[in-house]
N, C-alpha and C positions, 0 to 999 in steps of 0.2 A: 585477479578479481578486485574487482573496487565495490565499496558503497554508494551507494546512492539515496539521498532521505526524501521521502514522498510524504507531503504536508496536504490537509484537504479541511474543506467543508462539507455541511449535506444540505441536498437540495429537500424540502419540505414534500415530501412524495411518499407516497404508500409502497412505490417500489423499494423502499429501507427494509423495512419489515419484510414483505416476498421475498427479497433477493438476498436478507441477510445469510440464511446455512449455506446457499451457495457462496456466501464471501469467504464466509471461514472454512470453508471444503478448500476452497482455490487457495487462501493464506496460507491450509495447514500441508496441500500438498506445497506449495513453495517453499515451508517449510523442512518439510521433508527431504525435496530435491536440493536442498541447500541455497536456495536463491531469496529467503527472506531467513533475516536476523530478528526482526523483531515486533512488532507491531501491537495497535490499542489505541482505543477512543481517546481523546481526552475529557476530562473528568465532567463538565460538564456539559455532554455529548453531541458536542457542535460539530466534531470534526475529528482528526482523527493523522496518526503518523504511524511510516511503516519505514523500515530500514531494508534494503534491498541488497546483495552481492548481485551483480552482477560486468560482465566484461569490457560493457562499453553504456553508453548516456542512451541510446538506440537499443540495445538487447534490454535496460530497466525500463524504458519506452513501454517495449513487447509485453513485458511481466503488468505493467500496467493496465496496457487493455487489453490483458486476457483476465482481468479482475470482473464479474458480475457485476460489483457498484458501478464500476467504469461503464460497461455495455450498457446499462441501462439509467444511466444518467443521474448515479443517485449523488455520486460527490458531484461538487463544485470548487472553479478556485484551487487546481492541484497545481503543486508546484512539486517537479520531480526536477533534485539535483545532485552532482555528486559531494561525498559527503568525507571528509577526513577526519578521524580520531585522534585526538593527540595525547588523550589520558584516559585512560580508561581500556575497558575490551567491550566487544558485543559480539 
């Protein structure tokens, strides 16, 4: 398993608010199945990062857009890459 960190913006859309309990339904089953580490707005809630496990740049691809924000266009500007730790754990 590798990391991968997915960096984002949001597009100005009423689909934020609809589609948010489905974002965090889908986080927290990635959660659960072990395929996200981490995730959260940042603070003044322009955008947003998520830490991902997964096997290859193509399967964190997959966990992407099977995200609701993704489906319906609510980020912007995603940059998914793979990500190494050198201090620290997540």
């Amino acid at each position: 398993m590798a990391l991968f960190l997915l960096t984002y913006g949001y597009h100005e859309t009423d689909q934020r608010a609809a589609r948010r309990e489905d974002h965090l339904a889908y986080l927290n089953k990635l959660k659960d199945d072990g395929a996200l580490a981490i995730a959260g707005p940042y603070e003044d809630l322009t955008g947003g990062a998520i830490v991902l496990n997964a096997e290859s740049q193509e399967a964190a691809e997959e966990l992407v857009a099977g995200d609701p924000y993704t489906q319906a266009e609510v980020t912007k500007d995603r940059y998914l890459r793979q990500w190494r730790v050198t201090v620290g754990s997540v």
